[in-house]
N, C-alpha and C positions, 0 to 999 in steps of 0.2 A: 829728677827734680823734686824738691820739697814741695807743699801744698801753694808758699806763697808761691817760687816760681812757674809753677802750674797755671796758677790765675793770671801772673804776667803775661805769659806767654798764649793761653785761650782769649783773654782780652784785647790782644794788639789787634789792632785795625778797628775795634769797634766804634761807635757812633750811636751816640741816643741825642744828642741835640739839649742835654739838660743833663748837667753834673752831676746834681743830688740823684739822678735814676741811675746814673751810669753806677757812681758809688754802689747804690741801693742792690743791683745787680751782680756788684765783683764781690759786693759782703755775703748775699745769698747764694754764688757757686762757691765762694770759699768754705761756705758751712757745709753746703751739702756736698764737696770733696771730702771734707773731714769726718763728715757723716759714714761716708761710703767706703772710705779707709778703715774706718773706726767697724762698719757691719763688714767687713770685707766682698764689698760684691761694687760691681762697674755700674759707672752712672750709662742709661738710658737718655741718649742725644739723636734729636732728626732733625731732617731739614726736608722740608714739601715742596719739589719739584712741579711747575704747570707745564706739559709739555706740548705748549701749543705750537712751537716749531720744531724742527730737528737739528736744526745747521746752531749749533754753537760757538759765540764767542769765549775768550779766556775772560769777560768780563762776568758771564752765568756763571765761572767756576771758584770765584771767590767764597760762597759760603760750603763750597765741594769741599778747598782749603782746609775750611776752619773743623770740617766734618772731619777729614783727614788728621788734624792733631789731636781728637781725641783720640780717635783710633791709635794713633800713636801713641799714647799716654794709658793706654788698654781698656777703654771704655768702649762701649757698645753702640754703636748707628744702623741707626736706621736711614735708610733710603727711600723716601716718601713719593710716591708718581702720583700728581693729581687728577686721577683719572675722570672725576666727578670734580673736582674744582674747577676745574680747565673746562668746562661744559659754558663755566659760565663768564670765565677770565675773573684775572683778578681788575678790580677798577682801582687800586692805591695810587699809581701814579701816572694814569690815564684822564683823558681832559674830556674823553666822548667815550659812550656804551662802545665794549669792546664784543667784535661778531662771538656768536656762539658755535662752539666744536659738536662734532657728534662722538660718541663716546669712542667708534673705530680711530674715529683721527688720532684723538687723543694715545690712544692705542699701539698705533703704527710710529705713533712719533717717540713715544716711549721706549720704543728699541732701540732708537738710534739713540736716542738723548740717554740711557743708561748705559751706556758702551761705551759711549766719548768718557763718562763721570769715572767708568773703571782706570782710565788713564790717572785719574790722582786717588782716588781711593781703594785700600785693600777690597779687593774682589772676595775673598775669602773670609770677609772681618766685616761686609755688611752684610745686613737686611734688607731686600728690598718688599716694599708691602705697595697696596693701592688704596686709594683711601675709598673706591667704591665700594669694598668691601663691609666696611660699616654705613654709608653715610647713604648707601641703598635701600638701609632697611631699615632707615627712623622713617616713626610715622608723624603724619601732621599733628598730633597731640605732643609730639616730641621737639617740632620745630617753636611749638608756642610756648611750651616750658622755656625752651633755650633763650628763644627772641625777650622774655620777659629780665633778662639780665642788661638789655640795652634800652637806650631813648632815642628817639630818632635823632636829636640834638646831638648826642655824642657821634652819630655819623655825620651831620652834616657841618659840627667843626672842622672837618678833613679837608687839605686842603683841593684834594682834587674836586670833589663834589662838592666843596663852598661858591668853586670858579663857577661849575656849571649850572647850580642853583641860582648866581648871583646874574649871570649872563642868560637866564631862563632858558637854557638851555635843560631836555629831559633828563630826569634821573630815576634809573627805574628802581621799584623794588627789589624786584630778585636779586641786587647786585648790592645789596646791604646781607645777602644770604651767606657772602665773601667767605666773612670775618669770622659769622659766626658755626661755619664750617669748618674753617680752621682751625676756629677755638677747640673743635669737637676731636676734629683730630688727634689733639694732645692730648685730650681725655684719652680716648681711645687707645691711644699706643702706650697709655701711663709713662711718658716721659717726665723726666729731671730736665734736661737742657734743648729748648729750642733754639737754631741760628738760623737768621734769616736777614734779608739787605733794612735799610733805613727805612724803607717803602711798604718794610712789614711791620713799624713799629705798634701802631695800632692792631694789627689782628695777632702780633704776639704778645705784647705786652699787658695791650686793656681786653681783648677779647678772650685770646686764650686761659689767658692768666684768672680771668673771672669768670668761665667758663669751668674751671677746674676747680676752683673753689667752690661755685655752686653746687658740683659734683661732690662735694668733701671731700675732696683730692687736692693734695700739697702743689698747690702752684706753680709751673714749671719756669725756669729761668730761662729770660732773653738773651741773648749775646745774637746782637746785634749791630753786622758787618756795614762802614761804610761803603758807599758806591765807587767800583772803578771807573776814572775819566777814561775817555775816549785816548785815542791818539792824539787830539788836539789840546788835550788835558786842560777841557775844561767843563764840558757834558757827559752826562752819562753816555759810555758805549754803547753803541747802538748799529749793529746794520742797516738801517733804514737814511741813519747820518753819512754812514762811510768811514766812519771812525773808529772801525772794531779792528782785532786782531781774531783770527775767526782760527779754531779748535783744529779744524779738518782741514790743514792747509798744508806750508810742509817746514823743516825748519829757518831755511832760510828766508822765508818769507818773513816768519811768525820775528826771526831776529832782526829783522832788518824795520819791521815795523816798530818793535821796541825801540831801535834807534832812533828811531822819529818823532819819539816826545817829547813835548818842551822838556826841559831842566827842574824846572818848576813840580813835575808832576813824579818823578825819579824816586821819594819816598814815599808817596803811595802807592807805587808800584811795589815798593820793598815790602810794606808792610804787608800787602792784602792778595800780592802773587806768585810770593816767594818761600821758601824753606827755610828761611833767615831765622834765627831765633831772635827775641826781642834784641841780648846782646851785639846781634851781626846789623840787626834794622837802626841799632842807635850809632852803634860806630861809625855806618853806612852815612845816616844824617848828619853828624857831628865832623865828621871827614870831610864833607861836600860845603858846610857851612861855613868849615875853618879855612875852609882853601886846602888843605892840605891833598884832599882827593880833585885831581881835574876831572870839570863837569864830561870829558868824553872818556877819561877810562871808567869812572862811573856808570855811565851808561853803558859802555862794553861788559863791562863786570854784571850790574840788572840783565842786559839783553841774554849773555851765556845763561845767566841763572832758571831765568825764566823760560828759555826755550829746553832747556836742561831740565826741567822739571816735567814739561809736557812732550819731551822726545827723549834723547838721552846725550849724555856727558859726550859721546865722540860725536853726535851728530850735532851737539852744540857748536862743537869745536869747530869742524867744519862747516857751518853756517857762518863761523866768526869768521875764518880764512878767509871764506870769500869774499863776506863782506868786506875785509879790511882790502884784497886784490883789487873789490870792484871801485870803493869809492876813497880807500884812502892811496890808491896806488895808480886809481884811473885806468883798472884793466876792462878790459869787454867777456863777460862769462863764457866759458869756452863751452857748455852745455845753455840750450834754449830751446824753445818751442819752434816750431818750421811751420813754413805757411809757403803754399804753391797758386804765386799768383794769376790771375787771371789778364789776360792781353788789356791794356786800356784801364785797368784798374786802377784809381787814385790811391793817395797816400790814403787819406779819409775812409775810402771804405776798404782797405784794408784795414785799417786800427777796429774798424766796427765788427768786419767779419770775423778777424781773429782775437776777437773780445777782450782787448785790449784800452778800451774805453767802452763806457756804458751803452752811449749814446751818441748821436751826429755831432748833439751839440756841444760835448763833452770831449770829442776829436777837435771840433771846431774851435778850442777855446785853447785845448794845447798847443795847436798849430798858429793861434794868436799869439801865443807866451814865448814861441821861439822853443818850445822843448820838445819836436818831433824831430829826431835827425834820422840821414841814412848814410851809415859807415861812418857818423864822426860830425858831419854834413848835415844844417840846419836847413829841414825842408820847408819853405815859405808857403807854396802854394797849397791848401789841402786839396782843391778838386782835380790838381794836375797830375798825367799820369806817372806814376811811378820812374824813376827815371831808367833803375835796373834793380836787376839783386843786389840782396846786401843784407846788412843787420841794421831792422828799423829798431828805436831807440824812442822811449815815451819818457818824458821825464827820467827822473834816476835810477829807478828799481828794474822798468819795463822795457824788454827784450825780445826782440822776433828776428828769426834767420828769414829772409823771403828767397823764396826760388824762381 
């Protein structure tokens, strides 16, 4: 790719919420690409991981992504564990104080959450650092230098801490310490290029960025990823919602979820979780808009991709077969889970025991909807017992052999 294709292609998917910054940013990585061609040496890119859980959605791996096509383009990443950020959460786009980790959590969860990351990024091509490693041994004459680059006003425009200052709801200090930890970070690693989601535009853009100037250091560039929808596509993914496509699943799962998203949300899936080069993301929307692509080989075509990116090409394929067996053909999976019932056992608390639904009330509510069957056979009563074996059936995707 020549410099400009480079900037296309590093800036799809991004989002700043303000044109003139967006611009302001694709003209500072274009220079500092030309810069870096011109010295011959690779730009310097990270992204700061909190690892305050370990179970990963594909919606955490969007700025993994975007880490990944530099690496592709032969720049250097860093892989950033917030070992010491995570102590204190980030607040950007939280509405209440988020609990505090002790630094093992932080720790333990780190392993996991950098071993999922090696699925889309060269394991040999990054860096992984921790930012305890600096942010341990500034001292409090170090945090009042730093803090004197901000006013409290520029945090409390945010909008998350506007809500809960306006609903007098608490806001503590230490969690204004966020941003300008972050900022330090960048110092720290002397990076060229930060990415990070919409939610970091403030501790990338105004904090870090002026954190690094105060340092007399060249300001490092945001590129800055919008947010993946849910499977409902239209909130942030989230486990907490039920809306995520989660990392450690398996493929057919992760494809069959892909198919479940509105139509609506199909190109920002292209953009922010795919291999697509900008050319394939535009065809992709220009296809779907003209009519000429139908809205369901589109999404056959997204779901192969994307489960293809995070498994592999044959085992895409074979997620697709089945899917197309189970629900465009109306077959019954000839592989499932088994479950050996217990005499008198209801429908109900089998779905519970073989975790199959979260919750009573969550069994209770399928078996209201008419989408609990056994062998075929719409089961009415939930607290009745079982009538035999068979293949129970939860809505579309959800399969159990009972014995």
């Amino acid at each position: 790719m020549d410099i400009n294709e480079q900037v296309e292609y590093l800036m799809q998917g991004t989002e700043y919420g303000d044109e003139s910054l967006r611009k302001t940013m694709e003209t500072e990585l274009r220079q500092r690409l030309m810069e870096a061609e011109k010295e011959g040496r690779k730009l310097r890119v990270y992204c700061g991981f909190d690892p305050r859980t370990s179970d990963l959605h594909i919606g955490h791996t969007v700025t993994m992504r975007k880490l990944r096509q530099f690496q592709d383009l032969g720049h250097e990443v860093v892989f950033l564990i917030g070992t010491y950020t995570s102590l204190i959460g980030d607040p950007s786009d939280k509405d209440k104080l988020r609990p505090l980790l002790t630094q093992q959590q932080t720790l333990d969860n780190a392993a996991s959450y950098a071993e999922q990351a090696f699925r889309i990024l060269d394991r040999e091509k990054t860096t992984v650092r921790y930012n305890h490693e600096w942010l341990g041994d500034l001292k409090f004459a170090d945090l009042i230098k730093l803090g004197s680059n901000f006013t409290i006003q520029q945090f409390l425009t945010r909008e998350a801490f506007r809500k809960r200052w306006d609903s007098e709801d608490p806001v503590y200090l230490h969690e204004f310490f966020y941003a300008i930890m972050q900022g330090y970070d960048a110092y720290a690693l002397r990076t060229d290029v930060q990415v990070g989601g919409t939610d970091q535009l403030f501790n990338i853009v105004t904090a870090g960025r002026k954190i690094m100037a105060s340092m007399e250091m060249k300001p490092n560039i945001g590129v800055i990823m919008a947010i993946l929808p849910g499977t409902d596509g239209v909130v942030k993914m989230s486990k907490s919602l039920g809306n995520h496509i989660p990392l450690n699943s398996n493929a057919t799962d992760m494809y069959g979820k892909v198919m479940s998203i509105p139509d609506e949300a199909m190109t920002q899936y292209a953009k922010l979780v795919t291999r697509w080069l900008p050319a394939q993301v535009n065809a992709f929307g220009s296809d779907l808009k003209a009519g000429t692509l139908h809205p369901r080989d589109a999404k056959m075509r997204l779901a192969h991709e994307v489960t293809a990116t995070y498994y592999t090409d044959t085992q895409a394929d074979q997620a697709q077969d089945a899917f197309v067996k189970l629900f465009q053909q109306g077959s019954i999976p000839t592989e499932m889970e088994e479950y050996s019932r217990i005499d008198g056992q209801s429908g109900l608390d089998i779905l519970v025991a073989a975790g199959l639904v979260a919750t009573r009330s969550d069994g209770r509510r399928m078996f209201d909807q008419k989408a609990v069957k056994l062998d075929g056979n719409i089961l009415e009563k939930a607290d009745a017992p079982l009538p035999h074996a068979g293949v129970l059936q939860v809505g579309k995707r959800r399969f159990l052999r009972v014995k």
